[in-house]
N, C-alpha and C positions, 0 to 999 in steps of 0.2 A: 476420412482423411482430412487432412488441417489444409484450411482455403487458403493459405498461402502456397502450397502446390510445391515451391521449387523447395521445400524439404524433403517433401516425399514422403513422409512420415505420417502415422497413425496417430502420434501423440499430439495435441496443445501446449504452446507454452505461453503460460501468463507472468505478467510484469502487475502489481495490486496494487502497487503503493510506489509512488510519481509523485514529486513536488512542482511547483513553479514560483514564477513572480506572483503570482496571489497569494501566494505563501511567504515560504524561506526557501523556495527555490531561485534558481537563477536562466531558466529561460522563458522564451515567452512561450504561450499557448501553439503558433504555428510550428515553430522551430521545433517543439517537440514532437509535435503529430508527423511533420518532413523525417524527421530523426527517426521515427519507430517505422515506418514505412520503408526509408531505403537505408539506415545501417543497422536494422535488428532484423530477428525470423520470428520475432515475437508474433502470436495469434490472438491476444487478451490482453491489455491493459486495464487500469484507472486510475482518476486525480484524485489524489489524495491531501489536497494542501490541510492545513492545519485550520482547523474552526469556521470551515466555510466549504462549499460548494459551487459559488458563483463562477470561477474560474473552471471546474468540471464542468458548468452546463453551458457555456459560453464553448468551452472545447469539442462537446459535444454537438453544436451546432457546426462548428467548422468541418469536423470527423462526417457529419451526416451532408453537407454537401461537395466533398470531397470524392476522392476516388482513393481509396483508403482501404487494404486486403485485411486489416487487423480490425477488429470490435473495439469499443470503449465502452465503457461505465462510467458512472458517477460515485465516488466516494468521498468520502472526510478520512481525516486525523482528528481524532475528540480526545480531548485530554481531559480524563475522568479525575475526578479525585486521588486516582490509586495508580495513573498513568495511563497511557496511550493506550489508545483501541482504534481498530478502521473498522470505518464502517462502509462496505460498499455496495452497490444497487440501491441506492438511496435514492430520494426526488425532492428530500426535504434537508435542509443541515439541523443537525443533533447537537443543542446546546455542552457547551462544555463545563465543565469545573462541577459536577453532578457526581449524587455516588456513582459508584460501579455498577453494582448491579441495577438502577435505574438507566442506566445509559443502554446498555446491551437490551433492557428491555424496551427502550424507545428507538434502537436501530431494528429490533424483530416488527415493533410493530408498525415502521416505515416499510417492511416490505426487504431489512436488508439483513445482511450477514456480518457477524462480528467477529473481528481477528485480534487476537493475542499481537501489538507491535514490538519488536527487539524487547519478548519479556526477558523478566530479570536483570537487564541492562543497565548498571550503576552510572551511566554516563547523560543518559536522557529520562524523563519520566516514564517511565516502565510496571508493569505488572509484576509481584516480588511474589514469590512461592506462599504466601500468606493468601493472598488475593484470587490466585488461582485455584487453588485446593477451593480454599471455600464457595467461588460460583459454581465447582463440579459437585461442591456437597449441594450447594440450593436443590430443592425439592421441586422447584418451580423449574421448568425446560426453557422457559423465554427470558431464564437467565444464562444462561450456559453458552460459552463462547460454540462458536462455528469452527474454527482454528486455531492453529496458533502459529505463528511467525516461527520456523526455527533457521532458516537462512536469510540474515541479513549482511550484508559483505562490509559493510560499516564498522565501525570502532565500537558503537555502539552493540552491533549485533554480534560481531567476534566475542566478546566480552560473556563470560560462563555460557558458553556456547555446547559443551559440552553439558555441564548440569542440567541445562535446557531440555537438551535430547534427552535424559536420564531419568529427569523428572515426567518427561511424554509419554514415553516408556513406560513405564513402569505404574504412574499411578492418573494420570490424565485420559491417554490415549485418546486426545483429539489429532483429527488431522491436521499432518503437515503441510505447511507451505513455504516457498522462497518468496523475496522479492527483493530488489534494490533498493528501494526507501532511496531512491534517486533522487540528486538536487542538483544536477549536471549533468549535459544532454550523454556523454561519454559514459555516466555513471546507469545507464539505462539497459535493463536485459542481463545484467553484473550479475543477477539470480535470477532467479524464474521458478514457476510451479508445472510440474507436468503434469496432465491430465488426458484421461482418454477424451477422443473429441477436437474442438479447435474452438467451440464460440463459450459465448457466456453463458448459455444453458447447459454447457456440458461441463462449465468450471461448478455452478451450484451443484451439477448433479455428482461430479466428485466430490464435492466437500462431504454432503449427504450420504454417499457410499465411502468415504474413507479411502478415493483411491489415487489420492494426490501424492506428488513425490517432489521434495525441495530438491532445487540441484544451485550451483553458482561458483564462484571464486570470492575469496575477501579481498578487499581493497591493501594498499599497500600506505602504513603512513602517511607516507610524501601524498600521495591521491588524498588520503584525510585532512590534512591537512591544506593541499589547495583547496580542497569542498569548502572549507570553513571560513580562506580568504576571501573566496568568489561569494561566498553566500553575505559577507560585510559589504561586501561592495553594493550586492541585491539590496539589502537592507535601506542602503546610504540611497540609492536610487530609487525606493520605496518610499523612502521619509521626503525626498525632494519634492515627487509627483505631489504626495500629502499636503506639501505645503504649497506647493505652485501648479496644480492641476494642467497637465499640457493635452488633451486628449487621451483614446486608448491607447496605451503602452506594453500592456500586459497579453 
């Protein structure tokens, strides 16, 4: 049963990929951990900011002295040469701008799992039908992605959302997963992965059995569009700290 209890439910639901202010997100570290505790049913999370994990392991010490019914992880956004991959159960951050298949083999041998992000999405750097086929051709298994993102609620993930599925289908068959690719606390839980179970040993042990299920809603323009004002702002408030250090803020 999933240790959040007031669902009732048999299933887990995971949130994978989570931005913040260490990113191009726009909350801070507590705000979000308060957020996924009292307005989601979420039972899995992880930080996913973009070419770092310091903000993941910094959240995960607040998570571990908290009182807090959900699990976290530690993950990245590494942007490969060929585009985004997450990496998560990580301990370490995974250099970025690397080939591909060098990357996925340095998130296995960190100990983590590699996920296809918003592939094929011409809007962000993305994994393109070229790139995919070919890590499922490699011969080598500690190249081979873990999953692949086919619910993102994003402009980015809307985007051949359908070809997505068709190509998973038919000539990939890795597992599926949801996630928000959240960068606003509202935007968090927008997708999710179901899985039997509720913790993080029972998200690897779906990915490994193949028995994840994407589920979510897309975002509505006007929502994409505020994502991308709010996230100028994070930016503008990123570059100030940069230049005038005032304590932690993130």
């Amino acid at each position: 049963m999933s240790v959040r209890g007031a669902r009732g439910g048999a299933r887990g639901k995971a949130d994978m990929h989570l931005h913040t202010l260490y990113s191009d997100g726009t909350a801070d570290l507590r705000a979000l951990l308060e957020h996924v505790e009292r307005s989601t049913d979420l039972d899995l999370i992880a930080i996913t900011d973009h070419e770092r994990i310091d903000g993941a392991l910094r959240a995960r010490e607040i998570h571990a002295a908290g009182r807090y019914s959900y699990e976290l992880v530690v993950g990245e956004e590494v942007t490969t040469r060929r585009g985004h991959v997450l990496a998560v159960f990580i301990e370490e951050r995974i250099p970025a701008l690397r080939p591909l298949a060098e990357t996925i083999e340095r998130i296995h041998a960190a100990g983590g799992l590699a996920i296809a992000a918003h592939p094929m999405a011409p809007l962000t750097p993305s994994l393109g039908r070229g790139s995919l086929l070919a890590l499922q051709a490699d011969p080598r298994s500690e190249r081979h992605l873990d999953a692949i993102e086919l619910m993102n609620p994003s402009a980015a993930g809307r985007s051949r959302r359908i070809t997505r599925r068709r190509l998973n289908e038919q000539l990939l068959h890795l597992p599926g997963v949801g996630n928000s690719d959240a960068h606003v606390l509202e935007g968090i839980g927008t997708a999710w992965t179901w899985f039997p179970g509720s913790g993080a040993d029972d998200y690897r042990a779906a990915l490994r059995d193949g028995t994840t299920q994407p589920d979510g809603s897309f975002w509505s323009n006007r929502h994409n569009v505020a994502v991308y004002r709010r996230q100028l702002v994070a930016k503008a408030r990123h570059l100030r700290h940069t230049l005038r250090p005032s304590g932690e803020w993130r």
